[in-house]
BAKOL-196249 format. One record per residue: residue number from 0; x, y, z of N, C-alpha, C in turn. Coordinates in Angstrom, 1 decimal. Each point is the difference from the previous one (the first is absolute). Layout:
ROTI pos    nxx    nyy    nzz   caxx   cayy   cazz    cxx    cyy    czz
ROTI NUM      X      Y      Z      X      Y      Z      X      Y      Z
...
***
This chain:
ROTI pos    nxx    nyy    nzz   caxx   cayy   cazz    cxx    cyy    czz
ROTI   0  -36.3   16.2  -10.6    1.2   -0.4    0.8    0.5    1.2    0.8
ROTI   1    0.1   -0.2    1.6    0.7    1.2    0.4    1.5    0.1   -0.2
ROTI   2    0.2    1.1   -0.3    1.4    0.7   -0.3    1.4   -0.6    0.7
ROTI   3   -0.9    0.2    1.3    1.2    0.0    1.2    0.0   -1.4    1.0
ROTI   4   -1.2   -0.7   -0.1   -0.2   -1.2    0.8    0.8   -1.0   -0.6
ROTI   5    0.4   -0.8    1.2    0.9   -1.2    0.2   -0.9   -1.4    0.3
ROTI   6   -0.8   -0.3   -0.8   -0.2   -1.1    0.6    0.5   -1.3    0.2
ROTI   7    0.2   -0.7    1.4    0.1   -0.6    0.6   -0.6   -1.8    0.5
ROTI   8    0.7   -1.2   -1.0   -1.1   -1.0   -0.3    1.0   -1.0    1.1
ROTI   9   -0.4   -0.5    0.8    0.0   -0.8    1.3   -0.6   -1.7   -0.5
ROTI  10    0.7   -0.8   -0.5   -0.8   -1.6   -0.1    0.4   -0.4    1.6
ROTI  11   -1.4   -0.6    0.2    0.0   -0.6    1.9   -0.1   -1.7   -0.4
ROTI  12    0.3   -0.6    0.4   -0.3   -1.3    0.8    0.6   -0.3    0.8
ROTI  13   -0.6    0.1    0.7   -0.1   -0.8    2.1    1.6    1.1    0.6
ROTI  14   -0.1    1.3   -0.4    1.1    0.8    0.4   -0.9    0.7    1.3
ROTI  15   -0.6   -0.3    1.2   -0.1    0.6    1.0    0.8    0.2    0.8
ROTI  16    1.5   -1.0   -0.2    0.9    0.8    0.9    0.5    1.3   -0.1
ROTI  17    0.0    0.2   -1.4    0.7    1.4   -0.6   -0.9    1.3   -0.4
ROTI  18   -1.5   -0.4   -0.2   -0.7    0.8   -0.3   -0.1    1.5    0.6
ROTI  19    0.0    0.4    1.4   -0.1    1.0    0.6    1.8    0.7   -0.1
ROTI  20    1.1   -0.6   -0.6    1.1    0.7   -0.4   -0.4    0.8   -1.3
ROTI  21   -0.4   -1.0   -0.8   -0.2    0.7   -1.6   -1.0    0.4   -0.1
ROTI  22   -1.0    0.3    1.3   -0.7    1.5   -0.4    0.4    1.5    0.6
ROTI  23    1.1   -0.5    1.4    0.7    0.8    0.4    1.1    0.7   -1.2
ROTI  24    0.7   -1.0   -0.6    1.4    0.7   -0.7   -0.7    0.7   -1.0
ROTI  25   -1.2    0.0   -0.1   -0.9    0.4   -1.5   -0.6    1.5    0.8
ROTI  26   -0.3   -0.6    1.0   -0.7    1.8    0.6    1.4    1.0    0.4
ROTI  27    0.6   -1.2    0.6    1.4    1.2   -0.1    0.7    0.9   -0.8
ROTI  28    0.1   -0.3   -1.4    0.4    0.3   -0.8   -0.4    2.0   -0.2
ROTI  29    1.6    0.3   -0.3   -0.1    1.5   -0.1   -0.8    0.7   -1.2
ROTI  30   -0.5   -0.6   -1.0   -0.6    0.1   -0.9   -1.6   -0.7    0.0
ROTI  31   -1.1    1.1    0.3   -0.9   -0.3   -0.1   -1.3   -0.3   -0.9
ROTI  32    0.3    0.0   -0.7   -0.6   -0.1   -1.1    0.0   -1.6   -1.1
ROTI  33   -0.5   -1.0    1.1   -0.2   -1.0   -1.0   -1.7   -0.8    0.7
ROTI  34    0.3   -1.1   -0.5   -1.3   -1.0    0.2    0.5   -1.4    0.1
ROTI  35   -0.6   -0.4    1.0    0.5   -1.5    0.6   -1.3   -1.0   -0.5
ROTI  36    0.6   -1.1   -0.4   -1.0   -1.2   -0.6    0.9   -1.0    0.1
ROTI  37   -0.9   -0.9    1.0    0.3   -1.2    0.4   -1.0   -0.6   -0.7
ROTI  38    0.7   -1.3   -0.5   -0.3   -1.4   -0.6   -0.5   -0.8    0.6
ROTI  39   -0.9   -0.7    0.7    0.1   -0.8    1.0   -0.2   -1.5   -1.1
ROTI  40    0.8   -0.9    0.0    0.1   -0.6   -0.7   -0.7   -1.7    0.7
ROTI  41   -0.9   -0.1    0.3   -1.1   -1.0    1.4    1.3    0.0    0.6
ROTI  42    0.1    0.8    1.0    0.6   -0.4    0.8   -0.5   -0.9    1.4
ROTI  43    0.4   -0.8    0.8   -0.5   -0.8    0.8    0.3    0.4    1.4
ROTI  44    1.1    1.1    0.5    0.1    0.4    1.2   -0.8    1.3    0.0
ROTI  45    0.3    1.0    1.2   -0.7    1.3   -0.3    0.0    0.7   -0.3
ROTI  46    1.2   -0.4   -0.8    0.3    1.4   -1.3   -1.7    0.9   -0.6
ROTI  47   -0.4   -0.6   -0.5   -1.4    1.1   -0.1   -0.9    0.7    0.7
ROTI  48    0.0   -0.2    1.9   -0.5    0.5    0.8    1.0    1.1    0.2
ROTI  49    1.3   -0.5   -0.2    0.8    1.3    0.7   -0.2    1.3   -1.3
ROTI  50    0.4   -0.5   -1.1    0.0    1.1   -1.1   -1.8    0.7    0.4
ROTI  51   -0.7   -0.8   -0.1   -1.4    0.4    0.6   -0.2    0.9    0.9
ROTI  52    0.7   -0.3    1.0    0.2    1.2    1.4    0.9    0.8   -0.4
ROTI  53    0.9    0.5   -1.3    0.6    1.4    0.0   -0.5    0.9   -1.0
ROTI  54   -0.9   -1.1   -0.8   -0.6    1.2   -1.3   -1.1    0.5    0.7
ROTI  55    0.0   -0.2    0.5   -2.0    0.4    0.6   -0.2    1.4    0.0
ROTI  56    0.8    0.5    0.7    0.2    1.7   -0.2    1.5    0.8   -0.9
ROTI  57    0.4   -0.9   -1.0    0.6    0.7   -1.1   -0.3   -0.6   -1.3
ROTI  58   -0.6    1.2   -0.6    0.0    0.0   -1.4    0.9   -0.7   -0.9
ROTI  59    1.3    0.6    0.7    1.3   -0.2   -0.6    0.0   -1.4   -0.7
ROTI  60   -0.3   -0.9    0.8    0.1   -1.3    0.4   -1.2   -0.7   -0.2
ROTI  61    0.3   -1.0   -1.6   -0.9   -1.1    0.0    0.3   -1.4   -0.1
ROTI  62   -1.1   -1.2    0.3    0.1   -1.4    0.0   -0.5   -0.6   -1.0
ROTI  63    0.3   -0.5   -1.3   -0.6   -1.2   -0.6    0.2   -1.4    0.1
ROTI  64   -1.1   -0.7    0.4    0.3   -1.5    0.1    0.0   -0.6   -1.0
ROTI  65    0.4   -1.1   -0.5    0.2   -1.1   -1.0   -0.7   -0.6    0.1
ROTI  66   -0.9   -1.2   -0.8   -0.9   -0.7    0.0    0.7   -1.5    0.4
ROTI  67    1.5   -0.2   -0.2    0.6   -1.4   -0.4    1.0    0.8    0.2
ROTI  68    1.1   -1.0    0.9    1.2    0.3    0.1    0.8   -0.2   -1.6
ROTI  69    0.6    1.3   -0.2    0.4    0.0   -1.7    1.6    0.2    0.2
ROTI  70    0.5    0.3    0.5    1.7    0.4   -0.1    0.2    1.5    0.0
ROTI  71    1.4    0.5    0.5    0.0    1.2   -0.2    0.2    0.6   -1.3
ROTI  72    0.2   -0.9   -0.7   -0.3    1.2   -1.7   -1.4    0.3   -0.1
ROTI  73   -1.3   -0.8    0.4   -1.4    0.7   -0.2   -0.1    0.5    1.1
ROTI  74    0.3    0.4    1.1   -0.5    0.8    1.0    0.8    1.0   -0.5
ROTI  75    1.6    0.3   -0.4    0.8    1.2   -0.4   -1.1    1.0   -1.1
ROTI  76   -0.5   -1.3   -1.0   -0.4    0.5   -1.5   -1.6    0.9    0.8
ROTI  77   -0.9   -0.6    1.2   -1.0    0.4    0.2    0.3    1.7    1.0
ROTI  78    1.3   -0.1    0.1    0.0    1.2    0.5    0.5    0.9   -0.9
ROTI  79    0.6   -0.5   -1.0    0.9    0.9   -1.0   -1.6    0.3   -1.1
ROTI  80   -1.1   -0.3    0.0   -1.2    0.2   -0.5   -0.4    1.0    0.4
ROTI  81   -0.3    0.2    1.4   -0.9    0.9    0.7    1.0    1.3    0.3
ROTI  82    1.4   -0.3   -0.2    0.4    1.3    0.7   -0.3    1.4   -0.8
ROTI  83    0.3    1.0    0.7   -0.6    1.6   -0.8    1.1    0.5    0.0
ROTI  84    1.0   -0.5    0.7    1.5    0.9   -0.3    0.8    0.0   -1.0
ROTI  85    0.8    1.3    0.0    0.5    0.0   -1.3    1.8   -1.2    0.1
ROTI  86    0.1   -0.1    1.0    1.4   -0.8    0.8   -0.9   -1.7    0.5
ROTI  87    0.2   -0.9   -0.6   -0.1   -1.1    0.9    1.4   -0.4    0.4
ROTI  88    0.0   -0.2    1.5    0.8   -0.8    1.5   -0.5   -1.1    0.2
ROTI  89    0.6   -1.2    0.3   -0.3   -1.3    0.0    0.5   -0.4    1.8
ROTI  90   -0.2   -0.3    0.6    0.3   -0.3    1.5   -0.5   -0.8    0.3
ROTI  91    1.1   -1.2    0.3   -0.8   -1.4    0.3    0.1    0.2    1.7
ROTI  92   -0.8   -0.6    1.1   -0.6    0.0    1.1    0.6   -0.3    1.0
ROTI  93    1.3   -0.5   -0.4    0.8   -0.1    1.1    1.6    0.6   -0.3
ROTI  94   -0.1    0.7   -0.6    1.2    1.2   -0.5   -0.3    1.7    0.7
ROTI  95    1.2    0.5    0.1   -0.7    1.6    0.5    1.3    0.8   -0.6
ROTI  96   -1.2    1.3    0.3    0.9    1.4   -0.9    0.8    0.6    0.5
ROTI  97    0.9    1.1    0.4    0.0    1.1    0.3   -0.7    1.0    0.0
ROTI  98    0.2    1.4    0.9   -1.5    1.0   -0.1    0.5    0.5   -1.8
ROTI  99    0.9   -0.1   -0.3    0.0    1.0   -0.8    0.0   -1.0   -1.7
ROTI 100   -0.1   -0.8    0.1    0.1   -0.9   -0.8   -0.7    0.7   -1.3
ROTI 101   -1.2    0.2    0.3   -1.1    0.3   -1.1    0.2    1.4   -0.2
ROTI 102    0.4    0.9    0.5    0.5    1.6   -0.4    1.5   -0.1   -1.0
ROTI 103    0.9   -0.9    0.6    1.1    0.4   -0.6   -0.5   -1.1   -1.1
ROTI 104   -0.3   -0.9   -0.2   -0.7   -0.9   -1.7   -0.6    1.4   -1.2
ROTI 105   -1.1    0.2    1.2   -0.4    1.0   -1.0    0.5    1.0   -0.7
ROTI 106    1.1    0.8    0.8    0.3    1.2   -0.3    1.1   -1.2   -1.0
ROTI 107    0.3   -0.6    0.0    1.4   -0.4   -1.1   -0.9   -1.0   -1.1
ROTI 108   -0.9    0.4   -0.1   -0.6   -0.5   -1.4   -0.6    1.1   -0.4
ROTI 109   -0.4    1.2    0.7   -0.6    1.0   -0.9    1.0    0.8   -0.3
ROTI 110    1.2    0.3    0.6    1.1    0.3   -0.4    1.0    0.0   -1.1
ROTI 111    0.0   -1.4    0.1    0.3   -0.4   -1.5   -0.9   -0.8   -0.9
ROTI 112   -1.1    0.0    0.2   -1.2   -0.4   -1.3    0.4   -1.6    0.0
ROTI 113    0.3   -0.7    1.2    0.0   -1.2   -0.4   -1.6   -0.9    0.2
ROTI 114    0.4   -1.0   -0.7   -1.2   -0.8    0.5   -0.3   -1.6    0.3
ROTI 115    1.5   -0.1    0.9    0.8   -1.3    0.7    0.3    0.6    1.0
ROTI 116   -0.1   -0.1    1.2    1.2   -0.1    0.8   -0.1   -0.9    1.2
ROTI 117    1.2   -0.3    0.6   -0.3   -1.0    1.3    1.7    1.0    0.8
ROTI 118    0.0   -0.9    1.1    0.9    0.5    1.1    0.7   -1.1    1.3
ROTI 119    0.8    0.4    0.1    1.0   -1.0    0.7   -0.8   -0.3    1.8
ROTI 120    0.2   -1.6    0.3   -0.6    0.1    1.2    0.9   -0.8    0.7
ROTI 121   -0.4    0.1    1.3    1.0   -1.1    0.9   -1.2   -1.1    0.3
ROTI 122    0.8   -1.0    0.2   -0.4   -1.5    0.8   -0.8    0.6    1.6
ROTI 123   -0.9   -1.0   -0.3   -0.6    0.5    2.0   -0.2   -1.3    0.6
ROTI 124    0.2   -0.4    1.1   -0.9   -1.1    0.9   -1.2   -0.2    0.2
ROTI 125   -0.6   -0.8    0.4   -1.3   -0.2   -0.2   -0.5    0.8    1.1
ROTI 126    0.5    1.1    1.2   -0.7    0.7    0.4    0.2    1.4   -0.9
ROTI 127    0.4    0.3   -1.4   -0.3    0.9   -0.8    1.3    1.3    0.3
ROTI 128    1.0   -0.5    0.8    1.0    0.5    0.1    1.3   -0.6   -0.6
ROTI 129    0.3    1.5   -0.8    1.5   -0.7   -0.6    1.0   -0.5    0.6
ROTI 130    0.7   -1.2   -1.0    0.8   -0.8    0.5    1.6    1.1   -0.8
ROTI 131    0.0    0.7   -0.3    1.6    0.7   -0.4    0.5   -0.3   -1.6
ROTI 132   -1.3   -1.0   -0.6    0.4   -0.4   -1.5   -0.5    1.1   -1.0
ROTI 133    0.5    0.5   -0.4   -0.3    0.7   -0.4    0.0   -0.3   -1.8
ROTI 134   -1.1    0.2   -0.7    0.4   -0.3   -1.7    0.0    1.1   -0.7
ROTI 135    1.4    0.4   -0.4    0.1    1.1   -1.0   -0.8   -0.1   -1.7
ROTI 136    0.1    0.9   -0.4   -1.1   -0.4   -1.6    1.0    0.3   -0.8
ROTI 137   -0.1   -0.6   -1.1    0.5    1.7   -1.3   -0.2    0.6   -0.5
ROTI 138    0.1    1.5   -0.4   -0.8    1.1   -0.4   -0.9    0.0   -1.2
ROTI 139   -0.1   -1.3   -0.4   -1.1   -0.5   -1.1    0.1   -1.4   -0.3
ROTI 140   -0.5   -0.4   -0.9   -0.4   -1.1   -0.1   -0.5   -0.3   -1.4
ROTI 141    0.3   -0.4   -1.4   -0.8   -0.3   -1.2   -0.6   -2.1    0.3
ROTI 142   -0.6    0.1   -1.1   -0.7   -1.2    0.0    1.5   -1.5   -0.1
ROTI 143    1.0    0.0   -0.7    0.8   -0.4    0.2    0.8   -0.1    1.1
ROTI 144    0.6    1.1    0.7    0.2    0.2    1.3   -0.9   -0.5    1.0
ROTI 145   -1.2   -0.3    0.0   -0.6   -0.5    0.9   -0.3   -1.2    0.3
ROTI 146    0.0   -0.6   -1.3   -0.1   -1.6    0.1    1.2   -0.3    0.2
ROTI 147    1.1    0.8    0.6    1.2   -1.0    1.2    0.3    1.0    1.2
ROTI 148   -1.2    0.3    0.1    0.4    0.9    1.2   -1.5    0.7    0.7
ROTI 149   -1.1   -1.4    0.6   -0.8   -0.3    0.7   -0.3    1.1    1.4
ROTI 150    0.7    1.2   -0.5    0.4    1.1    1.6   -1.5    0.8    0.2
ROTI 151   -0.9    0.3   -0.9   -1.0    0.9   -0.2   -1.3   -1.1    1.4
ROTI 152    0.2    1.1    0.9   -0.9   -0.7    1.0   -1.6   -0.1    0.2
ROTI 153   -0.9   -0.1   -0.2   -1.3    0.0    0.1   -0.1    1.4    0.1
ROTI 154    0.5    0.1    1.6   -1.3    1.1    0.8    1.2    0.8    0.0
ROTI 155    0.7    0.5   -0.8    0.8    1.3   -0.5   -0.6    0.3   -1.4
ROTI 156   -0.6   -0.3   -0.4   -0.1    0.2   -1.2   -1.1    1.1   -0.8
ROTI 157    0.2    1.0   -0.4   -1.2    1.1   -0.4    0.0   -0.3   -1.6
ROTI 158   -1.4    0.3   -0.7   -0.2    0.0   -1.1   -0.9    0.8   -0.4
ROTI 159    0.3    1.2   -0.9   -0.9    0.8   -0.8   -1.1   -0.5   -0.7
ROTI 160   -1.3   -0.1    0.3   -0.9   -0.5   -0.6   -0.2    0.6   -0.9
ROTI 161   -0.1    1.3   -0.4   -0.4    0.7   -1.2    1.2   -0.8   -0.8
ROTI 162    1.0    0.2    0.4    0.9   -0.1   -1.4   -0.2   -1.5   -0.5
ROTI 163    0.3   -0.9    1.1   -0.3   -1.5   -0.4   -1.3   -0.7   -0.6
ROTI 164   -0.9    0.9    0.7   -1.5   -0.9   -0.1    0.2   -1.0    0.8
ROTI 165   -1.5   -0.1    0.6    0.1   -1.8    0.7    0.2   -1.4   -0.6
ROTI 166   -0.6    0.4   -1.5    0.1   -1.4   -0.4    1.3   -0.6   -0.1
ROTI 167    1.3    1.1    0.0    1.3   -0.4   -0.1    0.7   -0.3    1.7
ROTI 168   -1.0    0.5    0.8    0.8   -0.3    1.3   -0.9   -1.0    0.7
ROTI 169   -1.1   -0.8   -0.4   -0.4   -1.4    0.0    0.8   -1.1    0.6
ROTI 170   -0.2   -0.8    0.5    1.3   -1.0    0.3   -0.6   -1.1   -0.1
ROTI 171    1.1   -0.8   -1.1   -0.4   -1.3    0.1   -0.7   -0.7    1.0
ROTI 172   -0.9   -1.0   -0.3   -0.8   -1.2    0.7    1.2   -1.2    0.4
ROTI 173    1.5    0.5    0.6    0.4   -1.3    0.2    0.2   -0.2    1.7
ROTI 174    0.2   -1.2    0.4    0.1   -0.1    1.2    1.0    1.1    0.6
ROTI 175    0.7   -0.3   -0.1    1.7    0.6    0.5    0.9    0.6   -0.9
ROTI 176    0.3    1.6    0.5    0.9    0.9   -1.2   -1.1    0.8   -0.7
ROTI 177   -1.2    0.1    0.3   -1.0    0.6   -0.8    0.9    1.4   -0.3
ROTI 178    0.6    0.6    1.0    0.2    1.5    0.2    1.2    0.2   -0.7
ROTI 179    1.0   -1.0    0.1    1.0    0.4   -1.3   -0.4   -0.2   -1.6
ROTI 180   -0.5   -1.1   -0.1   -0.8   -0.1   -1.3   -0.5    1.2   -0.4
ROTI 181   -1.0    1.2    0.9    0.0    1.3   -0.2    0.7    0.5   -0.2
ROTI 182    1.1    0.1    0.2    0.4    1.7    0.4    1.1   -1.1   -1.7
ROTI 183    0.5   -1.2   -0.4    0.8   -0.2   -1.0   -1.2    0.1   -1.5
ROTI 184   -1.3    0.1    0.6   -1.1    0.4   -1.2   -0.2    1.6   -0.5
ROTI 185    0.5    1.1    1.1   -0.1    1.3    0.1    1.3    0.1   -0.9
ROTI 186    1.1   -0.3    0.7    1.0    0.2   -0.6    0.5   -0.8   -1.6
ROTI 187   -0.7   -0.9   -0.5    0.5   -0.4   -1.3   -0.9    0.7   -0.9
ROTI 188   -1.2    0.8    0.5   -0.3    1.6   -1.3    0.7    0.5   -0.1
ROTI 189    1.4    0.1    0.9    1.1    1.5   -0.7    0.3    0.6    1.8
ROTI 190   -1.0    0.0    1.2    0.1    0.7    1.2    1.2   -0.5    0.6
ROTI 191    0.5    1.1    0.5    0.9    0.0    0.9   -0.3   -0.1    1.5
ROTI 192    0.5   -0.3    0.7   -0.3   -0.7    1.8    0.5    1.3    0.2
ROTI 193    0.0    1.0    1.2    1.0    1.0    0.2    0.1   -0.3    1.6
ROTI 194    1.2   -0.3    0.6    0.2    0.0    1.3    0.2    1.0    1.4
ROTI 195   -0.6    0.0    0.9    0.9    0.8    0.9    0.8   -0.9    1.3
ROTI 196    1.1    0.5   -0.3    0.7   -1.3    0.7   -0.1    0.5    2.0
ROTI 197   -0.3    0.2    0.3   -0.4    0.2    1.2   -1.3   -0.6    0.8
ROTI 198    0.0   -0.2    1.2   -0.7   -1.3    1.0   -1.5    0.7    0.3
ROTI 199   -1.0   -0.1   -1.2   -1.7    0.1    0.1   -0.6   -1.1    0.5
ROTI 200    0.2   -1.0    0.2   -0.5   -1.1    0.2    0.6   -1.4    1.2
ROTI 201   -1.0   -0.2    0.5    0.5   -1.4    0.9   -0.6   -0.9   -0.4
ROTI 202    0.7   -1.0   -0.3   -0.1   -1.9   -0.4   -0.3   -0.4    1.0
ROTI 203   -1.4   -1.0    1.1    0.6   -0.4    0.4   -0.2   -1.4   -0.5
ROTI 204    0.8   -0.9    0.7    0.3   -1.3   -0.3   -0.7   -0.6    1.0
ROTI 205   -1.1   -1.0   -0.6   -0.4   -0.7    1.1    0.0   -1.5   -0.7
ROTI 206   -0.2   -1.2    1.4    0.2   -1.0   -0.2   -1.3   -0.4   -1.8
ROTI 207   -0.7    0.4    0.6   -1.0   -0.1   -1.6    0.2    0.3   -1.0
ROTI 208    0.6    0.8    0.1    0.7    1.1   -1.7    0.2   -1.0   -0.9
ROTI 209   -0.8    0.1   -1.2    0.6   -0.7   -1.2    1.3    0.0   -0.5
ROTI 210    0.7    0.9    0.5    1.2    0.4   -0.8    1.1    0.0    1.0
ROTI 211   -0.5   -0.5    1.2    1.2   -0.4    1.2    0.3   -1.5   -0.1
ROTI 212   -0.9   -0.8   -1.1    0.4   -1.4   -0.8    1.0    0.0   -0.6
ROTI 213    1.5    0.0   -0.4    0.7    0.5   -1.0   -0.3   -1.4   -1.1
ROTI 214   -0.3   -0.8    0.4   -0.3   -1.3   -1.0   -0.9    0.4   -1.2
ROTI 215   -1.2    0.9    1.2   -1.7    0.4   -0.7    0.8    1.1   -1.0
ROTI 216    0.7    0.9    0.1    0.5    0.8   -0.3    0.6    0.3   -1.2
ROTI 217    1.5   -1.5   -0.3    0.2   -0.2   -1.2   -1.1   -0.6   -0.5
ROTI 218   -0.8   -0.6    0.1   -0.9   -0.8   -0.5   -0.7    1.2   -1.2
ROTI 219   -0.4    0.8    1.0   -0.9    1.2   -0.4    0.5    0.7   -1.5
ROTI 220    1.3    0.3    0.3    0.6    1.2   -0.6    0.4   -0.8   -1.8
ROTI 221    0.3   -1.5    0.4    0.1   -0.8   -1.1   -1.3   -0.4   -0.9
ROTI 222   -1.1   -0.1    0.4   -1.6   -0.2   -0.3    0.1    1.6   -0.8
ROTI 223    0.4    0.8    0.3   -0.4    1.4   -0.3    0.9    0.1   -1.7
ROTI 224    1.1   -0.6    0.7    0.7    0.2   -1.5   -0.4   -1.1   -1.2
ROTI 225   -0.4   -1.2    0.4   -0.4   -0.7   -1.0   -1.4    0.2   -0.3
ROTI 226   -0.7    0.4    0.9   -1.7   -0.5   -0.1   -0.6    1.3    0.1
ROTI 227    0.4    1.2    0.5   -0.8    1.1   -0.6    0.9    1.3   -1.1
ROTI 228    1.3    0.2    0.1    0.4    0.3   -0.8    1.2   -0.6   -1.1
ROTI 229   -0.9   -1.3    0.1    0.8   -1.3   -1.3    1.4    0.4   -0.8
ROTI 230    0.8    0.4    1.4    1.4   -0.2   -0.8    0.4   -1.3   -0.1
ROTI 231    1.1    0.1   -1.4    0.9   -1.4   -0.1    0.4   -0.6    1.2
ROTI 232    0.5   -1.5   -0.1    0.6   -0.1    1.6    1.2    0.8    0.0
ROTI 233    0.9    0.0   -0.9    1.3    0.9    0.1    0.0    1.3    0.3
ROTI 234   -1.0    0.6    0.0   -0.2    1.5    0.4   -0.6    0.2    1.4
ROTI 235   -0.8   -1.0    0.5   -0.5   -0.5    0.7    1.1    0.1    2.0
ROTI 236    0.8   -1.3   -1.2    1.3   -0.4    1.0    1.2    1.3    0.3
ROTI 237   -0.2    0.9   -1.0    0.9    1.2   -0.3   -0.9    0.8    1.2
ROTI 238   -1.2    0.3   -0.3   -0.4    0.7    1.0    0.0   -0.4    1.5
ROTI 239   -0.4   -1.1    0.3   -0.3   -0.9    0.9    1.6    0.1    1.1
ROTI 240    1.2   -0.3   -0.6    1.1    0.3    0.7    0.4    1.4    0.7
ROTI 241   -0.7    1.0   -0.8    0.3    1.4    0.6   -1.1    0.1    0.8
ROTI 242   -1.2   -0.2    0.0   -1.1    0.0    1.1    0.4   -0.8    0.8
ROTI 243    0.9   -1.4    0.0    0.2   -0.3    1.6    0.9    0.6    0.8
ROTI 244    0.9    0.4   -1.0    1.6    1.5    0.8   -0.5    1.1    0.1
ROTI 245   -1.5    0.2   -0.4    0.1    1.1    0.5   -0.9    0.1    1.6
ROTI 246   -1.1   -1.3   -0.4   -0.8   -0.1    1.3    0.9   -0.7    1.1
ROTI 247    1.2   -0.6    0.1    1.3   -0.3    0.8    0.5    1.5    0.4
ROTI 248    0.3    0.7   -0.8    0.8    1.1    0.7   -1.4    1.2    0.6
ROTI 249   -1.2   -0.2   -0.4   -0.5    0.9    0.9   -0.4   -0.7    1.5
ROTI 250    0.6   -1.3    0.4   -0.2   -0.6    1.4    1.2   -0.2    0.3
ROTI 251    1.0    0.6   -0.3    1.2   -0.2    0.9    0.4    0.8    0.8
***
């Protein structure tokens, strides 16, 4: 495992409109020292010619295809396999960073020996520029705190692989929510989330986004509390209320 690398796991399907951003915001980045792996999960547009045309001449930068379209928890899990870094970054394909994103992550997890952290982003339009929404975090997060407070965003998110191991940063096989399921599986061993409440990350929101369904949405977050971590319904419904006040107040 290298010491200092960041590796970098990208799940693709049919993301060619975004593709040449998120290898841009990834080469931008003021901190050099990571490895990019894209998922290509069958994709059917040309998401795999384009990623094709930028690894050719970097190392940095590799492609695995999928044999069957599997979902993003097995393209996450097949990147979270191969990576060598000692930090896995998760960045889904139509999201983008700041340059400094992955310097200032790093230096505030070696700093304080954490081995959680994520970071506050703003909302963007579908041309990848922010719309002014900005979502603040809070400076941590325990496993109870989080199951009513859905704020930990994908592609903010860094995780210590020495300290976790992979098998614990694994993500469920479920359709939708795979990634919170994670991060409330990390946190009910005892881990703490640690936040930096400042704008690392751009959302954007496009018409396709699973999570721009607010219907698909609650649907999701309610499946998660009965059917992967089988709370009572009353605990359920207790959680379930503060996850909608709180996913209400970070769109207002």
């Amino acid at each position: 495992m290298n010491k200092e690398l960041v590796s970098i796991v990208v799940p693709v399907y049919n993301a060619e409109r975004f593709l040449e951003d998120t290898i841009k915001t990834v080469e931008n980045q003021t901190y050099k020292d990571w490895e990019l792996i894209f998922i290509n999960d069958c994709s059917k547009d040309n998401s795999k010619y384009i990623i094709e045309q930028n690894i050719k001449n970097n190392d940095k930068m590799k492609l695995i295809n999928l044999e069957e379209n599997s979902g993003a928890a097995i393209a996450r899990n097949t990147g979270i396999n191969i990576a060598k870094g000692k930090y896995i970054c998760f960045l889904d394909a139509d999201d983008l960073w700041v340059e400094e994103k992955l310097e200032k992550q790093v230096n505030f997890m070696k700093e304080n020996d954490y081995a959680f952290s994520f970071a506050g982003y703003e909302f963007a339009k579908e041309d990848g520029k922010g719309n002014g929404k900005i979502v603040k975090i809070p400076e941590k997060l325990n496993y109870k705190q989080a199951l009513k407070n859905t704020t930990i965003n994908t592609s903010t998110v860094m995780l210590d692989v020495e300290k976790l191991g992979k098998d614990l940063i694994q993500m469920p096989n479920v359709k939708r929510g795979q990634d919170a399921a994670t991060w409330w599986k990390i946190l009910k061993q005892g881990e703490t989330a640690y936040g930096i409440n400042e704008v690392l990350a751009y959302y954007r929101r496009t018409k396709e986004s699973l999570s721009a369904n607010k219907i698909t949405a609650l649907k999701r977050t309610w499946n998660l509390y009965r059917n992967v971590e089988h709370l009572n319904i009353f605990y359920s419904f207790y959680n379930f209320c503060w996850y909608a006040f709180n996913a209400i107040k970070r769109r207002i």
